[in-house]
N, C-alpha and C positions, 0 to 999 in steps of 0.2 A: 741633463736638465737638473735644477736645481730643488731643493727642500717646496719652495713655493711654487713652483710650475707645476712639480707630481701634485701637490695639494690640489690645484687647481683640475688637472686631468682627472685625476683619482676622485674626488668627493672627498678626501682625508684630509682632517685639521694637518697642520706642518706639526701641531706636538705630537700628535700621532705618530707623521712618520719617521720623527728624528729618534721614536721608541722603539717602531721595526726597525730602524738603522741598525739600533746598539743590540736588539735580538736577531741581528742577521736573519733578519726578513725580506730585506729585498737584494736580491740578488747584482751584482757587481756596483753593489754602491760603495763609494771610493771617499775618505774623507785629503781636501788637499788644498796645505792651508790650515785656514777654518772655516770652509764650506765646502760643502758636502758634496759629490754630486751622480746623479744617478742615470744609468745608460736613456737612453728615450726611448727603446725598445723593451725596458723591463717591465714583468707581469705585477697589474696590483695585486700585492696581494691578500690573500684571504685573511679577516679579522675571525680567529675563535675563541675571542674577547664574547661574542654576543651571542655563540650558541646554549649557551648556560640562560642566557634570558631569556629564548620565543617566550612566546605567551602566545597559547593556546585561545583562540578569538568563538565566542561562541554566535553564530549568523545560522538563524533558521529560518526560512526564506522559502514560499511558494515556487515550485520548479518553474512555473510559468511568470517569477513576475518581474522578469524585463522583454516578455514578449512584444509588450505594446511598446512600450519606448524603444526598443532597436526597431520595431518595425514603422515608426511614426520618422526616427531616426532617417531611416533610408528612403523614406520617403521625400523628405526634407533635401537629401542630398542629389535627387534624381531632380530638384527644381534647379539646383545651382547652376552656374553660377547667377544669385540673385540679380536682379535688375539693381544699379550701383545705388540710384535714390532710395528704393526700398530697403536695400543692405543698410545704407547709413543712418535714415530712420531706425530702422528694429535696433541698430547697437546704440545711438543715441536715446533710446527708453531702455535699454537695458543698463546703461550707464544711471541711469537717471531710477528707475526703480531698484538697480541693485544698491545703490548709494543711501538712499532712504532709509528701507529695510534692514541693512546692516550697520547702521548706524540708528537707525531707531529700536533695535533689539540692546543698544548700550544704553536707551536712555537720549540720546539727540531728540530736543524737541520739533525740530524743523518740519514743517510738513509737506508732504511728496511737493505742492504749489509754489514753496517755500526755496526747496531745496532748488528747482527748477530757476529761480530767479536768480539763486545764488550761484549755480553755477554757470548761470549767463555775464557774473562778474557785480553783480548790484549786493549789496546789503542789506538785511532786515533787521529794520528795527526792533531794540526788544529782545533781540537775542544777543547770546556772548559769544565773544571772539572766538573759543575755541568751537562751539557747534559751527560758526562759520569755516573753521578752518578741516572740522572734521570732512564734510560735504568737498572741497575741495583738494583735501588731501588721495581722499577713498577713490577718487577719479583718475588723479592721478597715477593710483596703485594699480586701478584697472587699465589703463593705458599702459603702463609698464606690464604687466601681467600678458596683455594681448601682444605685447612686443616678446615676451618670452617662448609665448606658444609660437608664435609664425617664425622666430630663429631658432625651435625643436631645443631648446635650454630645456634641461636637466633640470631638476628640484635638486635643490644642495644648499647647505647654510649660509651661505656667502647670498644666494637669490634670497633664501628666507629672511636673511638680516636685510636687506636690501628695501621687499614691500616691507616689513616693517618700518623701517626709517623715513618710508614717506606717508606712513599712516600717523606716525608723529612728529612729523618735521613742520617746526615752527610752535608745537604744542608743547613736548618735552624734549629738548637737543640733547638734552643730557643720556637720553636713556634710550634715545632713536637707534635702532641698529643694534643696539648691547642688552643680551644675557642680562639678566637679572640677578644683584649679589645680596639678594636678604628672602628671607621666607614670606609668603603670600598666605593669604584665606581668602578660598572664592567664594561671594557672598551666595547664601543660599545652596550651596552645591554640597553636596557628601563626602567626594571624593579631595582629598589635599594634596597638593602639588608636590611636586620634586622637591625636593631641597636640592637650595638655590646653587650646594659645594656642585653638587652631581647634575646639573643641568648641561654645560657642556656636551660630559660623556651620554645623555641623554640623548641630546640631540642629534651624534655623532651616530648613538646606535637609531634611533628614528631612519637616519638617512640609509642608513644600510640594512636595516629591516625592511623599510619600501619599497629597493631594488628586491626582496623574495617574493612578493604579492603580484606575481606574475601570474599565479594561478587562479586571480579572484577577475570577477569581470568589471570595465572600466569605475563604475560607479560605486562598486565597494571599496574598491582603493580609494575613491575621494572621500568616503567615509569613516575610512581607518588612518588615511591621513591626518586629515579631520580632530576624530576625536583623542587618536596617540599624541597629536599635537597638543590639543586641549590638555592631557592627561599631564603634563611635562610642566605647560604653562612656563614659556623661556622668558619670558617677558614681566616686567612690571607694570606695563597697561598696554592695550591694544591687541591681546590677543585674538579676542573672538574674531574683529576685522581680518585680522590675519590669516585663522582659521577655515576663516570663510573664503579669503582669497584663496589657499592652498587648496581649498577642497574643487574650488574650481577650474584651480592651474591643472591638476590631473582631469579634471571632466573635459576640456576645449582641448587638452594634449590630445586625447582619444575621441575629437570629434562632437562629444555633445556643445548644448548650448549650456550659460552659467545658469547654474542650481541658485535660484533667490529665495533662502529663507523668509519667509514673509513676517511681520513684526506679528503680525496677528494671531500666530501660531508659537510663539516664542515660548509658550506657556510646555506646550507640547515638544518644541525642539531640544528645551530645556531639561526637561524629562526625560527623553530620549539618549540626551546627550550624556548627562550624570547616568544613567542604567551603562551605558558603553564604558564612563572611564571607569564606576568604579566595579563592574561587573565580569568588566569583556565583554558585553551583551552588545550586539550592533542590531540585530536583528530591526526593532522598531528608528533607531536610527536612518540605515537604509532603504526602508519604507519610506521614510518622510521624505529621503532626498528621490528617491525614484517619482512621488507623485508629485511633487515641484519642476522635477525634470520632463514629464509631461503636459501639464499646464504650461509650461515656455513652449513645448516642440507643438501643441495644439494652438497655441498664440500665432507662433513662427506658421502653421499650414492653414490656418485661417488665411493668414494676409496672404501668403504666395498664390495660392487658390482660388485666390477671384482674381 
């Protein structure tokens, strides 16, 4: 296989591995020609680029408190498979309240009435084209998102750059899909971004620090997701949506339903979220998302139950 195929297998940028190439890192790679090419049976290998980085996450968490959500969890699962009209209802308002919410935690003035209209293809007066096209875009990202989880796809930069370019496609083409090349300040927040040289390698090691978080239970990996994403900020606008999306690509990989930040707590999410990136502290982070992931799963056995 070639430089771009192993990238592709691997999770590894191709500058990455043209760098193990020249460090006789991967084993019977042959250059002939001038390209490269590597057996299709050879082992990725280990990056010890990133053991000098862990970062030591601090989660202090009641032993008890995803009893009730796995156990509301498996309950939910023991009704499937849903009745087809009721399935398509509950994701049709999940679409529809996840869209609002995360788009009204940026400031979209649309309201939940609003957005519903717009998504049915009409226009409202009074507002700008781009809130119109945020509500339209973020749906889209959740229909891509849901086509990820049911083909068992990987989280890897190529997916990450992907929802992002439809969270801004049509808004900024310029900067849809692309790394970010100048320095940011997030308003209100403590914690400052990567510098924009080192966001790559950022995001390079993100992706392989996610594969270690084997050991955390599904819904704190959507939180360290989450907020390591936030922490990096690869983007020049649209991260939070993104964020948001990734945190829930990991929650529907493993089953739950999507975690909806609610606008109305944003005050609180916000909070939470700055204590994570510039602390390590997840702890009240993962609080927030565990009782949001219960209000959906007690939504969801409401309706199934009658």
């Amino acid at each position: 296989m070639q430089i771009r195929e192993a990238s592709e297998k691997w999770n590894i940028s191709q500058r990455r591995i043209r760098q193990l190439i020249q460090d006789g890192r991967i084993e019977g790679a042959e250059k002939i020609g001038t390209t490269w090419n590597i057996p299709n049976d050879a082992n990725k290998p280990s990056d010890k680029r990133f053991k000098e980085y862990e970062v030591e996450f601090k989660i202090n968490l009641p032993e008890n408190l995803f009893e009730k959500v796995d156990l509301k969890l498996r309950e939910l699962n023991k009704q499937r498979p849903l009745p087809e009209e009721t399935l398509k209802s509950l994701q049709e308002n999940n679409i529809l309240d996840w869209t609002y919410n995360s788009n009204a935690i940026e400031g979209n003035t649309l309201t939940l009435r609003e957005i519903k209209v717009v998504l049915e293809g009409i226009t409202v007066g009074g507002k700008t084209v781009r809130e119109h096209l945020e509500v339209i875009n973020h749906k889209e990202a959740i229909l891509f998102l849901e086509d990820l989880v049911k083909d068992d796809a990987d989280i890897s930069e190529r997916n990450i750059k992907n929802i992002h370019s439809l969270i801004l496609k049509e808004i900024n083409n310029e900067n849809a899909g692309k790394y970010r090349v100048e320095n940011i300040k997030i308003s209100g927040a403590t914690q400052v971004p990567t510098n924009y040289i080192k966001v790559p390698e950022e995001m390079e090691k993100l992706i392989y620090r996610y594969k270690e978080w084997n050991q955390y239970h599904p819904l704190i990996r959507s939180a360290l997701l989450h907020g390591e994403f936030m922490f990096i900020h690869p983007f020049i606008d649209g991260n939070g949506r993104t964020a948001r999306l990734l945190m829930n690509f990991e929650a529907m990989k493993n089953g739950y339903l999507p975690i909806i930040i609610k606008a109305d707590v944003r005050a609180k999410y916000y909070d939470a979220l700055d204590k994570a990136m510039v602390d390590h502290d997840y702890t009240d982070f993962i609080k927030l998302i565990v009782e949001e992931e219960n209000k959906i799963l007690d939504q969801y056995l409401d309706i199934v139950g009658n």
